[in-house]
C-alpha positions as CSV (number, residue, x, y, z in Angstrom):
1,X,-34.4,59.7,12.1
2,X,-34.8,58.5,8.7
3,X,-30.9,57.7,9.0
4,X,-31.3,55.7,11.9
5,X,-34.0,53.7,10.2
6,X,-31.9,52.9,6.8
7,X,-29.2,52.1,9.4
8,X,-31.4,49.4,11.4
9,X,-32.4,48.0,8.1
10,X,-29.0,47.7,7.0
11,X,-27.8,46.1,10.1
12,X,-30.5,43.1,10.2
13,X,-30.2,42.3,6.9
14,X,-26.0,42.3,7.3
15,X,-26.9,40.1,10.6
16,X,-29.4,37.9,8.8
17,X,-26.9,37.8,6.0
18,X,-24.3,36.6,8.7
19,X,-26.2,33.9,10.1
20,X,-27.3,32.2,6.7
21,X,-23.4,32.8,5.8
22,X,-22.2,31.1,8.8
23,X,-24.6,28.3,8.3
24,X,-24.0,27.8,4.4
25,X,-20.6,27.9,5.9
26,X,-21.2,25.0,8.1
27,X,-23.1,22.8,5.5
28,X,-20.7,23.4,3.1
29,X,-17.8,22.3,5.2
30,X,-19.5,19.0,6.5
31,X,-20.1,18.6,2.8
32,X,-16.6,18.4,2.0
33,X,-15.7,16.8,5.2
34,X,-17.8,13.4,4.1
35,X,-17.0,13.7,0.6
36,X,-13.5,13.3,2.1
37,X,-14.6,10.5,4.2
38,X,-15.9,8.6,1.4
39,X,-13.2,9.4,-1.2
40,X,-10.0,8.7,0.8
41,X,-10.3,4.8,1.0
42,X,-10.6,5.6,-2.6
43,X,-7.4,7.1,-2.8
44,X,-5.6,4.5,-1.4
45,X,-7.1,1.8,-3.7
46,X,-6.2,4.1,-6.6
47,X,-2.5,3.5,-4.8
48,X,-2.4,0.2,-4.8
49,X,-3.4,-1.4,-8.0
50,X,-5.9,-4.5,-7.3
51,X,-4.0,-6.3,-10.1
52,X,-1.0,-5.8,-7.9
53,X,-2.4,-8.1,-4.6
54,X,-3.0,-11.1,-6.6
55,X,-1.1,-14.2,-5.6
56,X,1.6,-15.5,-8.2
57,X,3.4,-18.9,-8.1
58,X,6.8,-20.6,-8.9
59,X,6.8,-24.4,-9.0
60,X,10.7,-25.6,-9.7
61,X,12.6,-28.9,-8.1
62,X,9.5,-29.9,-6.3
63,X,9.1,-26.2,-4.6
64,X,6.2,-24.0,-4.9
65,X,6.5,-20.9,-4.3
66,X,3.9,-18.3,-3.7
67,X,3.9,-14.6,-3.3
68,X,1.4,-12.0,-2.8
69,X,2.0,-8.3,-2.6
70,X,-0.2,-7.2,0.9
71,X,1.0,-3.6,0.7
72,X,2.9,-1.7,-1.8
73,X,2.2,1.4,-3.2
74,X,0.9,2.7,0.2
75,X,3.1,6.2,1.1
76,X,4.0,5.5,4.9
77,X,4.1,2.2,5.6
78,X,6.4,-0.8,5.0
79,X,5.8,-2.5,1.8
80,X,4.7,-6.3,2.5
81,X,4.5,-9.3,0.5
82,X,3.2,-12.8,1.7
83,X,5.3,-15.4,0.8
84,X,4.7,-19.6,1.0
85,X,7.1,-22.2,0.4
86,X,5.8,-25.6,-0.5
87,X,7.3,-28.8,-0.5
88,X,6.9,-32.6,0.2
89,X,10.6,-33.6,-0.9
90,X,13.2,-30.9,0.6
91,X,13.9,-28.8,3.9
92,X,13.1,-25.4,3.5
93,X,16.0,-24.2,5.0
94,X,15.9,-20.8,3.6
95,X,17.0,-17.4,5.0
96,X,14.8,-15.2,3.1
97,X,16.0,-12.0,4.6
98,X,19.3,-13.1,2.8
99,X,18.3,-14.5,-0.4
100,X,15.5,-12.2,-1.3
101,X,15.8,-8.7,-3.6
102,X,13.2,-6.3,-4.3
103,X,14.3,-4.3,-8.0
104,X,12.5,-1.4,-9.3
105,X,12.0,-1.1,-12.7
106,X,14.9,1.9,-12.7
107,X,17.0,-0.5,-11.3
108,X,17.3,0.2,-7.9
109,X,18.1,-2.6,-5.5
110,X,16.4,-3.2,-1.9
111,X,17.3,-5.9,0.6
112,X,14.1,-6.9,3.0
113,X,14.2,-5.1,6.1
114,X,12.5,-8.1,7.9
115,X,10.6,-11.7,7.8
116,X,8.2,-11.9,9.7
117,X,6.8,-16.0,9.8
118,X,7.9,-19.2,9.8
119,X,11.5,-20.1,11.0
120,X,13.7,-22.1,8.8
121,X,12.9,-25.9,8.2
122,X,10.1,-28.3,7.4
123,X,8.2,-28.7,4.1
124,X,5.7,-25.9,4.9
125,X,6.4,-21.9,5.6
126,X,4.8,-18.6,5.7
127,X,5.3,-15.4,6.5
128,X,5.4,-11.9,5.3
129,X,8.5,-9.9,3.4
130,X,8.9,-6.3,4.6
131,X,10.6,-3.2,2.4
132,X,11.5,0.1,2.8
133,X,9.4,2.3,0.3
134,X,11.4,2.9,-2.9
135,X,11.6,6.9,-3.1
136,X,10.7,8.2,-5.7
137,X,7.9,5.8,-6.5
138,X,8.6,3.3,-9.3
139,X,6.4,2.2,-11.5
140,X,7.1,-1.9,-11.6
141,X,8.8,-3.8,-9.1
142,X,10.3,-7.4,-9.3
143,X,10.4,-9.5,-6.1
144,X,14.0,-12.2,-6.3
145,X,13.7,-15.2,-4.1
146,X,17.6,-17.0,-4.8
147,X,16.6,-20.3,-3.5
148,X,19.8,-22.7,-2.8
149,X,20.4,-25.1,-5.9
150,X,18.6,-23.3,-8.5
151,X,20.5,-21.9,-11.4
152,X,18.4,-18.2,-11.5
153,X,16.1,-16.9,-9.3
154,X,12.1,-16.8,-8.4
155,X,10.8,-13.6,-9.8
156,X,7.5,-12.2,-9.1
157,X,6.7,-9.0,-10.7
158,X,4.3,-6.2,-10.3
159,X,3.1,-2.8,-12.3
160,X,2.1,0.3,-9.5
């Protein structure tokens, strides 16, 4: 009998035990769930360096050139830069997809997979550069625009 009793004790406390385990459980898990929530868009910004997005310019034989790096860094996606061509004297006949070059700072060489903007012409355009992501992940890159009739290139560079 007295046994039984010890036993019964045992037994609620172990159940008791097993509720407030499964419930520290629970709290613990949502706990990590929203520290995950809140620390992932984190992550990424810690991926791509703020410094990185700001716009730089190139002004040369009457031709400004802008470019600004949308998304690089970023594991899975294209990387992206905005590029705008400025003029009030020339056509801006240029075939980007041709004349452009993104170098790592190990010297690897990639050719744009694909503009995405303006067609060629005018004295305004716009659009966006995109790149396959440079495996393994390089520490600088350099963006080369060859424009026709310039001697060396535009270069717009950028630490990761």
């Amino acid at each position: 009998m007295q046994n039984d009793l010890l036993f019964k004790e045992h037994s609620t406390a172990f159940e008791t035990g097993g509720v407030a385990g499964r419930r520290r459980w629970w709290m613990a898990s949502m706990a990590l769930a929203g520290l995950l929530m809140v620390a992932a868009p984190w992550v990424v910004w810690a991926q791509t360096n703020p410094a990185a997005a700001a716009e730089q310019s190139s002004s040369e034989q009457g031709v400004t050139v802008k470019v600004s790096a949308k998304s690089i860094g970023v594991a899975g996606s294209p990387w992206e830069f905005a590029v705008v061509l400025d003029t009030h004297s020339a056509d801006l006949s240029d075939d980007l997809v041709q004349s452009a070059t993104l170098t790592t700072d190990d010297g690897r060489t990639f050719k744009p997979t694909g503009w995405v903007g303006a067609p060629p012409g005018g004295h305004h355009r716009e659009g966006v550069l995109a790149f396959d992501v440079p495996a393994p992940r390089p520490a600088a890159v350099e963006l080369r625009i060859h424009r026709p009739g310039e001697s060396a290139p535009r270069s717009f560079r950028w630490q990761l």
